[in-house]
C-alpha positions as CSV (number, residue, x, y, z in Angstrom):
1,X,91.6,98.5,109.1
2,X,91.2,101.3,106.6
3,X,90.0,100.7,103.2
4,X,89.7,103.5,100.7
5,X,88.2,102.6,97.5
6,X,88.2,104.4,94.5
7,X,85.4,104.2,91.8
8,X,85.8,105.3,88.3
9,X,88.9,107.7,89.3
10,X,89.9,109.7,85.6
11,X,93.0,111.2,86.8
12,X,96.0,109.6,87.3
13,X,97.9,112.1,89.0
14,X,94.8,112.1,91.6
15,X,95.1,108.5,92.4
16,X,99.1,109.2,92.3
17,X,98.2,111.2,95.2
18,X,95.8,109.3,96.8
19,X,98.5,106.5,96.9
20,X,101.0,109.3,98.7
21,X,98.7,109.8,101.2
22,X,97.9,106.5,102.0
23,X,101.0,105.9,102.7
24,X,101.4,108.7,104.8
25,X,98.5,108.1,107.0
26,X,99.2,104.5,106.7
27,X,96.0,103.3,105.2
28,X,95.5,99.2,105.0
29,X,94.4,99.1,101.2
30,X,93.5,101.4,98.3
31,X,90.4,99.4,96.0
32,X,90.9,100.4,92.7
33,X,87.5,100.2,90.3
34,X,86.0,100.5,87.0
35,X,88.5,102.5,85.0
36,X,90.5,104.1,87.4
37,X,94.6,103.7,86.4
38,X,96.1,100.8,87.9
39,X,99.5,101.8,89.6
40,X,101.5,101.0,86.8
41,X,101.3,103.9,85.2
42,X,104.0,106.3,84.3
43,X,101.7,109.3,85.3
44,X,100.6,107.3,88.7
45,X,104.0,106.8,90.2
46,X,105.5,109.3,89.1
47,X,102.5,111.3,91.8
48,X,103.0,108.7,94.4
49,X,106.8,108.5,94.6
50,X,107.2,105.0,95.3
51,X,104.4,104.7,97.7
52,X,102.6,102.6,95.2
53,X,104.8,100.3,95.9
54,X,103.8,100.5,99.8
55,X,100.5,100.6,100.0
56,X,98.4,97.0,99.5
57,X,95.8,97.7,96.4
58,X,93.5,95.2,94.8
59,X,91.3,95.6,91.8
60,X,87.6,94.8,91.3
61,X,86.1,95.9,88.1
62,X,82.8,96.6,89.3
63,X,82.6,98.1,92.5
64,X,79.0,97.2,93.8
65,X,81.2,93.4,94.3
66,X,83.7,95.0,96.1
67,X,81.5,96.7,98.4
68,X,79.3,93.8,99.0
69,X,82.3,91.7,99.8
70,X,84.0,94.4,102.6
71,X,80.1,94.6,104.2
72,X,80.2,90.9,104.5
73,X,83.3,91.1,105.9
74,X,82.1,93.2,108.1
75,X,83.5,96.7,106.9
76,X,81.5,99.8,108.4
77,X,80.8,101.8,104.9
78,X,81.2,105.6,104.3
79,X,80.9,107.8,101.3
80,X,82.5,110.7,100.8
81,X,80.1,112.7,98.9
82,X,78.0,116.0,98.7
83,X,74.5,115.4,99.4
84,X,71.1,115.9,101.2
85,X,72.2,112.8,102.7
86,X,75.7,113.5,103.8
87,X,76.3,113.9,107.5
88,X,79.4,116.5,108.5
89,X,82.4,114.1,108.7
90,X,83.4,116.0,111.5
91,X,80.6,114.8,113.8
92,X,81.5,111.2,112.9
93,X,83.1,109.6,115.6
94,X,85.4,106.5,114.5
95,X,85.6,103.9,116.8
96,X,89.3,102.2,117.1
97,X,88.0,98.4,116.6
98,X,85.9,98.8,113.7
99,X,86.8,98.6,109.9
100,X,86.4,101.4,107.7
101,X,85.6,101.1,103.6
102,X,85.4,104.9,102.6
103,X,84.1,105.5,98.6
104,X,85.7,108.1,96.6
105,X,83.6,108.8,93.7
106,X,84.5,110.3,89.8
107,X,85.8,113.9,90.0
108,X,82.3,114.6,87.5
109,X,80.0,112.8,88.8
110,X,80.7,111.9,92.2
111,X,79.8,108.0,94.3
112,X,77.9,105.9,92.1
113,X,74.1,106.4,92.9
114,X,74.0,102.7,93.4
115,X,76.9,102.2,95.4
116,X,75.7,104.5,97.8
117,X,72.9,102.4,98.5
118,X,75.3,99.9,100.3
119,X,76.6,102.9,102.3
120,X,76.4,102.5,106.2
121,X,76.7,106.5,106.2
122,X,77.5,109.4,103.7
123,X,79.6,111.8,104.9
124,X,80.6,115.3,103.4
125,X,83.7,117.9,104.2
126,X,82.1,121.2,105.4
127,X,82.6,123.8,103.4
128,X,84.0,127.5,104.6
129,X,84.3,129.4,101.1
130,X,81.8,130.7,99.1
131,X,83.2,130.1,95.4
132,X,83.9,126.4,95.2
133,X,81.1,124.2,95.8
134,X,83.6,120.6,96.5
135,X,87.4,119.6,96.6
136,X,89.5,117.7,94.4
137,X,89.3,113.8,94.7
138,X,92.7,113.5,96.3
139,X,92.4,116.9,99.2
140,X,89.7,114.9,100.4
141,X,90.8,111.5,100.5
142,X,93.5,113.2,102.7
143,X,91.2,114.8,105.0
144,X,89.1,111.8,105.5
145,X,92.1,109.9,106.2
146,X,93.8,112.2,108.4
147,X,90.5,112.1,110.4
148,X,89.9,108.8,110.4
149,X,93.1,107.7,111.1
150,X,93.5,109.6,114.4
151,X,90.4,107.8,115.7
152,X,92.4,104.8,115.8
């Protein structure tokens, strides 16, 4: 399984999004936390396109519970985040029969300091460019699914 969960998301257009590629890459369940929107918003679906209505999500308000709960479970835990700590997610190598619980962070601040304690691994994008020094929430909540996905 596939978990993405998403801490303290502002925009509602970019958890839209992250819904419509969930759907796409056929991710298990989106954890929403803190005060990202719920999926009932006009601004949500209206991003998602009905996808979410396809994609399982659950919400925790605090997120430390939610991540405590998937370890115990038995979830292999990854933040996507840029870092002295992060690894290049393209030298991670998924394995088919584990479970995967990746954080997404606020578009400001990033993963919760303290939620990436409970991380198993932080893992960053590589960047190319010289201008831009990260992506927007949602581009790399598709890139870590599409990568994660096609290691199982």
């Amino acid at each position: 399984m596939i978990y993405f969960l998403l801490d303290n998301i502002r925009s509602r257009f970019n958890v839209g999004a992250i819904f419509r590629s969930a759907e796409f890459f056929a991710i298990d369940r989106i954890i929403l936390t803190g005060f990202t929107p719920l999926p009932d918003s006009i601004e949500v679906s209206k991003t998602a396109i009905g996808a979410e209505k396809r994609v399982d999500w659950q919400y925790y308000e605090d997120p430390i519970l939610a991540v405590q709960d998937l370890k115990q479970k038995g979830f292999y835990c990854l933040a996507a985040e840029i870092n002295p700590r992060a690894s290049s997610l393209y030298n991670f190598c998924a394995q088919s029969k584990r479970d995967y619980l990746v954080v997404l962070g606020n578009e400001i601040q990033g993963v919760n300091p303290e939620i990436e304690k409970l991380m198993d691994e932080v893992l960053m994008i590589p960047k190319c460019g010289d201008l831009k020094e990260s992506l927007n929430v949602e581009v790399s909540a598709g890139i870590f699914m599409s990568y994660l996905r096609q290691g199982k």
